[in-house]
N, C-alpha and C positions, 0 to 999 in steps of 0.2 A: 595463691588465692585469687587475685585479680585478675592474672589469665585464665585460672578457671570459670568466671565468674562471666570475663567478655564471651570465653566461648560456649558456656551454657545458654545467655542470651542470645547470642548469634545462631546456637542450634533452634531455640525458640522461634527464632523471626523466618529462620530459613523455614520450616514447619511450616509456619503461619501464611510465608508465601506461598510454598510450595501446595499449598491445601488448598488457597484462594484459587490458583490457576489451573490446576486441576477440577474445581467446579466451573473454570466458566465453560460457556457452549468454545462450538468451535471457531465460530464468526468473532466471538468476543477473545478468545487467544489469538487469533491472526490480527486484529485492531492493536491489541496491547503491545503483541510480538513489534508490528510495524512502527509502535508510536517508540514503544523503550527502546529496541535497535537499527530503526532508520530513522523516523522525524526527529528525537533528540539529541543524537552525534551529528546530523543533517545541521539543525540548528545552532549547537554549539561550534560547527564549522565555521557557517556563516556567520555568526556573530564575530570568530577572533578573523575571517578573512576580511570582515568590513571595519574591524578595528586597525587592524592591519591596513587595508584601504584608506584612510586617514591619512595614517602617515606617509602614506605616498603619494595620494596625493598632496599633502603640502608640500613632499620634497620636490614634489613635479612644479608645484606654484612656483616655489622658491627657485629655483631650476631656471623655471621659464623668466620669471621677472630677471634675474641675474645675469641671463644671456640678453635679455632686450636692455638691461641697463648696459650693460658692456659695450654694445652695438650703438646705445643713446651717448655713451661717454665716445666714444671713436668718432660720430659725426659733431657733438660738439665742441672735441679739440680740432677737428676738421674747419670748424667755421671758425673758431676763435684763432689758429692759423692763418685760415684765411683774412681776419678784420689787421691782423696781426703784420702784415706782408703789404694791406692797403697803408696800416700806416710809416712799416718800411720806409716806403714810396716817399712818404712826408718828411720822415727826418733825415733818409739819406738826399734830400734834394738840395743841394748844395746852394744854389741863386737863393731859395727859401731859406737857407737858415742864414746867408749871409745880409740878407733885406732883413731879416727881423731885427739881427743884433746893431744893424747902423744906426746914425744919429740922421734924424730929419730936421731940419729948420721949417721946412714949414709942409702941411699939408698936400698941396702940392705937389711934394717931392714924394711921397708916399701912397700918390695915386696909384702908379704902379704896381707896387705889393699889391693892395687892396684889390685891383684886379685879377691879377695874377691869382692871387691866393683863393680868390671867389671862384676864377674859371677851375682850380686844380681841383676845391673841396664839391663846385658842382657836378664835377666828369666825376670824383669818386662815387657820390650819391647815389647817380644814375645808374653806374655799373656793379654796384654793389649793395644793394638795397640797404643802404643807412638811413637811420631817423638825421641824423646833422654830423657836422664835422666842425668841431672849435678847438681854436689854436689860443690857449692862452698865453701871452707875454709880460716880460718885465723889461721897458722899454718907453718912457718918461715923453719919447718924443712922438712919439704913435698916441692914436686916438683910438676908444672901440668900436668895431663896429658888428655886433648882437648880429646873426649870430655864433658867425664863423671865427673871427676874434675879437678877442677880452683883454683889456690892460688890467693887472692886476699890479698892487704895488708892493709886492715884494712876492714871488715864489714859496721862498722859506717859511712861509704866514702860512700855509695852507696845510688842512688836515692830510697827513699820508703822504706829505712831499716826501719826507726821509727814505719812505719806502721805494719810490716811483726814486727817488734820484740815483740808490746805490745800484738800479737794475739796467739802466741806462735800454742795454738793445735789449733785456725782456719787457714783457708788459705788466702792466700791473692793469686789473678787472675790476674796477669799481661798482660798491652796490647801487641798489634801486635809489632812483632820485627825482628831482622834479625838475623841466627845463628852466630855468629862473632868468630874467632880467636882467639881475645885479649880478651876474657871472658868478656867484657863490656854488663854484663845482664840488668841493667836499664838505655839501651841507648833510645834514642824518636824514636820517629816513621821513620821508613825508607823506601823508596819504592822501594830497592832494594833485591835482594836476596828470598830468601826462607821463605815463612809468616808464623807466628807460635805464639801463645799464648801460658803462663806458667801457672802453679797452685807452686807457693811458699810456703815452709813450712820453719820453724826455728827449728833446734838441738839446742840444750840447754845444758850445760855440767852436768854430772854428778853431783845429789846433791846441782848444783846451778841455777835456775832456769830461775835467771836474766842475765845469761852471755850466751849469743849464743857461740853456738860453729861452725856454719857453718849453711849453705841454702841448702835445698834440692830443685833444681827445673823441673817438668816435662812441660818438651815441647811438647806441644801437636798440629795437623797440621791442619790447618783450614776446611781442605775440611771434615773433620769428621763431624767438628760442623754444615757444611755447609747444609750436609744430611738430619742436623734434623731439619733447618730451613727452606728445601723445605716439608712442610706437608703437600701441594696437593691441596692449597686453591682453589677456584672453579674462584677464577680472579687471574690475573696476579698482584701480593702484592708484593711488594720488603720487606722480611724480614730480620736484620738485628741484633747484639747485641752488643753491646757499654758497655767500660770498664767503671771506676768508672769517671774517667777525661768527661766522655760524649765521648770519641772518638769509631766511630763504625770502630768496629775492624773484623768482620767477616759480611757479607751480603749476600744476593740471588740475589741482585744486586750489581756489579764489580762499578760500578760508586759512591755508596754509600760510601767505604770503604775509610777509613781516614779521612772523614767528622766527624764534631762534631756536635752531636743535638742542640747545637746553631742555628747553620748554618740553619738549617730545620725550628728554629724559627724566620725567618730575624737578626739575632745577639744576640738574648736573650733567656733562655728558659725560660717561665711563670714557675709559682710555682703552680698556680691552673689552671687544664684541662678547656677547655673554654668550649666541651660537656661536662663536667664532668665524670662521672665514671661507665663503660661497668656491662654489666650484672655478667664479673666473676673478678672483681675488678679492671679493668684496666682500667688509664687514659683515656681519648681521647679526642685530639685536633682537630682543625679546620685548616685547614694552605693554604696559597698560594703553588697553585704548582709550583716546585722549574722551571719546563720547561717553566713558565710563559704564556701567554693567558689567565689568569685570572682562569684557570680547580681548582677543588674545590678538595682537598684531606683530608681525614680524619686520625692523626695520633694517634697510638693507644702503649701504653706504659705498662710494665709491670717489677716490680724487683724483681730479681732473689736471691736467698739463700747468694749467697757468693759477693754483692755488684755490681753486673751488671745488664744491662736494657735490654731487649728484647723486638725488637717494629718491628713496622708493619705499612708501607704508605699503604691505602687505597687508591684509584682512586675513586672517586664519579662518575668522568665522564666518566667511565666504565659502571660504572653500568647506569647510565643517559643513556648512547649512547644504550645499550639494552633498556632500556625503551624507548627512541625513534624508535628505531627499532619496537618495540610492538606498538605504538603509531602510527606508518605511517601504518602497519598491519590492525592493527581494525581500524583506519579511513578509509584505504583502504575496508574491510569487509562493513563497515558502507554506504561507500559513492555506494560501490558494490549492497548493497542487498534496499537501497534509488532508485538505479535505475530500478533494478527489481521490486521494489513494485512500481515504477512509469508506468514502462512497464507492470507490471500486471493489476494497477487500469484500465490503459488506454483498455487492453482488455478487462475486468469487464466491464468497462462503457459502452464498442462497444458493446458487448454482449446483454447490458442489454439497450441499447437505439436500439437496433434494437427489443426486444421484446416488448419493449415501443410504438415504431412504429405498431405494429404489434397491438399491441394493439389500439391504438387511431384508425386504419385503420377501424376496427371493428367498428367505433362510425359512421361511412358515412353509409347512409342509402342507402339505393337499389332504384329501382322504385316502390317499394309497398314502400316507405317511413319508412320502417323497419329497422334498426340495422342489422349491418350484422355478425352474429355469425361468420362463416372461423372455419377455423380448431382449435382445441384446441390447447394452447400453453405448452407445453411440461415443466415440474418441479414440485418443493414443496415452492419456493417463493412466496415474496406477490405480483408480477405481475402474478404468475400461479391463484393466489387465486384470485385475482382479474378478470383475465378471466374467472373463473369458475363461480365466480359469475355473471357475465355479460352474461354468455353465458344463464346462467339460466334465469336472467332478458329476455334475448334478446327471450328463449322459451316460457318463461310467457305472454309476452306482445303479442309473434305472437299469442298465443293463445287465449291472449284477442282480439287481433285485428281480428280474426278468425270472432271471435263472434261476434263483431261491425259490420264485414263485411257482415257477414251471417244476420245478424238484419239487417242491411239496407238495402241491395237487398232485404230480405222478406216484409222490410217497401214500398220497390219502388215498387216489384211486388206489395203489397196490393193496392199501389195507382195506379199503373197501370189498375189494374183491376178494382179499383173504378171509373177512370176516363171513362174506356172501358163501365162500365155497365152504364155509365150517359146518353153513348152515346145509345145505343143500345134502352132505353124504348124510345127514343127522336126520332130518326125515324123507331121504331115501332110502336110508335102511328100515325103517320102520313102516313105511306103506309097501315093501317088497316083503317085508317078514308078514304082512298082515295078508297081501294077496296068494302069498304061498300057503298062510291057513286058509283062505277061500277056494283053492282050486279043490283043498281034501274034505268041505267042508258045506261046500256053498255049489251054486250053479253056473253053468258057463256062462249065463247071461248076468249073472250076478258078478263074475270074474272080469268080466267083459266090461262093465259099466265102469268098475274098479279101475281098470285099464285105463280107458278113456277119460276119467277125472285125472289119475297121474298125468299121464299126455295131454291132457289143458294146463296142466298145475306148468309142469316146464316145459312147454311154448313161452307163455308167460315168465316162465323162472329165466329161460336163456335170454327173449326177448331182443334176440341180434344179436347180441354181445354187450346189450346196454348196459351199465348202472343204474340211471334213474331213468322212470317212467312214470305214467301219468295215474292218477289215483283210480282212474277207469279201470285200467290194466291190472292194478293191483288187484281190487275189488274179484275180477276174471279169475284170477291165479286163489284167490281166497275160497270164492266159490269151491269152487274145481277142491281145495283142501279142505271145506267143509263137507263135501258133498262123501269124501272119503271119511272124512271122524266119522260122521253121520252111519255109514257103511259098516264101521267097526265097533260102532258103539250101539251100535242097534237099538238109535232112537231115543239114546239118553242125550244126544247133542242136539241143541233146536239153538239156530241164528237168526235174526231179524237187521235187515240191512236199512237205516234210513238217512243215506247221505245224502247232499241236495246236489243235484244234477250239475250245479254250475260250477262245483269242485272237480267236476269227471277231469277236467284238463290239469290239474294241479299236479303238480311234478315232485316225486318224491324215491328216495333209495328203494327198488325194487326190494323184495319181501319184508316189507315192514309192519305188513299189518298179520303177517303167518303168523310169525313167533310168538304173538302178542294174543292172538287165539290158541295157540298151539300149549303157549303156558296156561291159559284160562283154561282148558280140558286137564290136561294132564295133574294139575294141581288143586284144580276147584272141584271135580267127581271123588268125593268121599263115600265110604261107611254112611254117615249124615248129611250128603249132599249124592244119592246115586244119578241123579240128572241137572243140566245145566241150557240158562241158555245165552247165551250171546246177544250182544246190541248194540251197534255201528251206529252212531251217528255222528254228525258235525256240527260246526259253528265257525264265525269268522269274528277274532279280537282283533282290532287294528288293521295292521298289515300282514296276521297271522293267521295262519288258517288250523282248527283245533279238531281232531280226530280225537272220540271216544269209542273206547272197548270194554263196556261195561259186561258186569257177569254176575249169578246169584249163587256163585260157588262158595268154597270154604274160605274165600279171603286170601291175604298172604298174611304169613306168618311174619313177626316181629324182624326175626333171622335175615327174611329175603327183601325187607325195606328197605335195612340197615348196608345191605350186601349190593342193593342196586345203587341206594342213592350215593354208594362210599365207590362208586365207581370199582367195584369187586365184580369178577364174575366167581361163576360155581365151579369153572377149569371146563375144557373144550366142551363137556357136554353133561356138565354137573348142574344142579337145581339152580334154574336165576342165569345162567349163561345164556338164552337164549332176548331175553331184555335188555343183558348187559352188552349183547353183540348190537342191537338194536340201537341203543343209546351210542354207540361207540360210532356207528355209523353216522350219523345226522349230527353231530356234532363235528365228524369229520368232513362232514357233503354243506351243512351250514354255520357253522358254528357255536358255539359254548354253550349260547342263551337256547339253540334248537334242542331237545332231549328229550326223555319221557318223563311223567309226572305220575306217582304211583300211589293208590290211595284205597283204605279200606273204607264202604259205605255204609253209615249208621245202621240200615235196615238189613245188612247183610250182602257178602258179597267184594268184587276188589273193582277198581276201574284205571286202566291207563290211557292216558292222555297224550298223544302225540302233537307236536309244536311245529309246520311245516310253515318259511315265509312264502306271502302269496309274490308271485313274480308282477313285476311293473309297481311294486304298490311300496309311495316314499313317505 
């Protein structure tokens, strides 16, 4: 039930699309086609490729800061080495350590050291850029002298001795402090004064290895250290290094200093990194940023030779805010070049629905009911190849229709002339059977006249070879056939001709106006009608020009209306066949609407009407 149920809706929605996109035009399918299968799989690219971007770049951040901590931890075990080697120098100097531990009686006797010891601690100074050098002792008989040595009265009284004694030749790296007066060297932390970190060594007396004899300690001044914690990183990194208690003692950042890495871990510091461990051994954390809004920083931790930490705040959303930056960019680019392929499809479309146009236009026929080829449409597309083909069709076909049309003119003339010749033996026999009763009958000059009307009648009848000829000619050839009724009927046929002169040129199927007299005698001379007479006139309707053959004969019978207007004839030379050869002609020389119009007149008598177009006239 439920699968039926999704897939009858899914049939529904497919309909409902399928019917929407099928109405729109064709500019508005290629917009839609472009937006659903380029700009939205385009976009949703872009989107997981700059999510994706993110994360690389932080692993690049983290990357970089981690190779420049590693390179900051290598040069400052290199110096702390080096403060380390100066003080070498001090404790293995043997006169020095033996002057310290002797007994003086008086002043005097301890001139010596005192110089000594000033000339040794100012040649270190100089060549090794120390803030000071101070030797503390425990030694009752010595005086101090601030600020190279310090009598103190007991060693073992001092904060971190325990540590500094079991190291003897390591050192031990005391934190930030202040220089003081009263020689109080492991005092805490102070924010007064002059900042300076030491490297402590322990003299040892001669021969006893467990008894210190005194501290050597150099002072060394922050901004040295400070130099090598600005490496150049390519973000703003607060780097910083914290003594063995966690307290950061020197920084790139002034706000960091006297903070404990606690502190940076909300009150505790974890034992294991929560990213775990950087590509060149080093910690790294996750942490809140201490400036709060939730910013995401990464802290990165590293120790040092002699018991210290050298670390490094990351900003995540440093690097985020460039990727956002990137991010508004190519969406920008994206939403940029969406529009332009919007603006482009829409000219594409107008382009090509205008040659679309141009094309369908082609499909309207002419008045030969022909295709109309127009100009070639200019390209290598399939609307060019499509016109090419059509236009070829549209040659083919005139050329068939050529042929159809050249055939059936030839067909009309053949009937034409067949109709023509039907007429032609039909009264020739009739005015050769009438002149052979004149020769037994009548005079030669009466025979003689007879003659001569027939030989007008066809000059005019053959007329070259023509079909049509002009209404002048006809008129000639009618004569010439009246002049013979007239002969035969001795005076019972009387014609009156009153066409208007300017129809003489009118062109029309040779004998058309005979038959037309020919049936007004033979059927209009009754019992009750023994004479007739004939009457030719014209008129011009429109573009038509109207020949009438009026007569006051017996009329037509119901029979021969019916027989003409039904497109019947009488058979080759039966009553009505000479109208209907009429009709059959002029329809075939003009057309459907050209024919005769056959009518009895109220007062007695019939009248046909023949329908000839005037030529030139639109």
């Amino acid at each position: 039930m439920f699968k039926d149920f999704l897939k009858r809706w899914f049939n529904l929605i497919r309909q409902f699309a399928l019917g929407v996109y099928l109405n729109l035009r064709f500019r508005e399918k290629l917009i839609f086609s472009y937006l659903l299968f380029g700009f939205v799989p385009l976009l949703c690219i872009s989107i997981f490729q700059l999510s994706s971007l993110i994360r690389v770049m932080q692993r690049d951040a983290e990357a970089s800061a981690a190779s420049a901590l590693r390179e900051t931890a290598e040069r400052l075990d290199e110096r702390f080495a080096l403060y380390n080697s100066v003080a070498d120098g001090l404790v293995q100097d043997l006169r020095l350590t033996a002057d310290l531990a002797r007994r003086y009686d008086s002043l005097g006797e301890a001139v010596g050291l005192y110089v000594y010891l000033w000339g040794r601690v100012s040649s270190i100074k100089e060549s090794n850029q120390l803030l000071d050098v101070t030797v503390y002792i425990q030694n009752e008989t010595l005086v101090s002298a601030p600020p190279y040595l310090i009598t103190v009265d007991a060693l073992e009284s001092l904060d971190k001795f325990d540590r500094l004694k079991t190291s003897y030749a390591a050192p031990y790296i005391g934190g930030l402090r202040l220089v003081s007066q009263r020689g109080d060297y492991w005092t805490s932390l102070a924010l007064e004064g002059r900042p300076l970190i030491s490297l402590n060594r322990v003299i040892t007396r001669q021969n006893v290895l467990q008894r210190p004899a005194a501290v050597v300690s150099l002072l060394i001044h922050t901004d040295s250290l400070t130099q090598i914690l600005n490496y150049g990183s390519e973000y703003s990194t607060p780097v910083f290094l914290a003594d063995e208690d966690g307290v950061v003692a020197v920084s790139t950042d002034p706000a960091l200093v006297g903070r404990r890495l606690s502190d940076l871990f909300g009150g505790e510091t974890p034992e294991q990194p929560s990213e775990g461990r950087g590509p060149h051994g080093e910690a790294v954390y996750q942490l809140e940023s201490s400036g709060g809004g939730g910013n995401e920083e990464h802290l990165l931790t590293r120790g040092l030779e002699y018991g210290w930490t050298l670390g490094a705040l990351l900003d995540m959303d440093e690097v985020a805010a460039e990727v956002q930056a990137t991010r508004y960019i190519s969406f920008g680019i994206v939403l940029l070049g969406a529009v332009l392929s919007v603006l482009l499809f829409s000219l594409h479309s107008v382009a090509m629905e205008r040659r679309v146009k141009r094309l369908l236009e082609k499909f309207h026929t002419d008045a030969s009911g022909l295709p109309r080829s127009g100009e070639p449409i200019p390209g290598r597309d399939e609307i060019a190849l499509l016109d090419q083909g059509f236009r070829k069709m549209t040659e083919d076909l005139e050329l068939v229709m050529a042929d159809l049309t050249k055939a059936e003119q030839e067909k009309r003339e053949a009937q034409v002339r067949e109709l023509q010749a039907r007429i032609k033996p039909h009264f020739l026999y009739n005015v050769l059977s009438f002149i052979g009763w004149m020769t037994q009958s009548q005079t030669p000059g009466h025979v003689r006249s007879a003659i001569e009307a027939l030989a007008a009648f066809y000059r005019v009848s053959l007329s070259g070879g023509r079909d049509i000829i002009t209404l002048e000619e006809e008129l000639k050839g009618l004569n010439a056939y009246i002049t013979i009724q007239q002969m035969r009927g001795g005076g019972r046929v009387r014609a009156v001709e009153t066409v208007s002169p300017l129809l003489g040129g009118l062109e029309l199927p040779k004998l058309t106006l005979q038959p037309i007299v020919e049936n007004a005698i033979e059927h209009g001379i009754s019992d009750a009608h023994p004479n007739i007479a004939i009457i030719i006139t014209s008129e011009v309707e429109g573009c038509d020009a109207l020949i009438h053959v009026d007569d006051d004969g017996a009329g037509f019978s119901r029979e021969s209306l019916l027989r003409v207007t039904a497109d019947k004839g009488g058979g080759p030379f039966g009553k009505g066949y000479g109208l209907y050869n009429v009709q059959t002609r002029l329809r075939l020389c003009f057309g459907p609407e050209y024919s005769l119009a056959l009518c009895n007149k109220p007062e007695g008598g019939a009248r046909v009407t023949v329908r000839i177009p005037l030529a030139g006239c639109q």
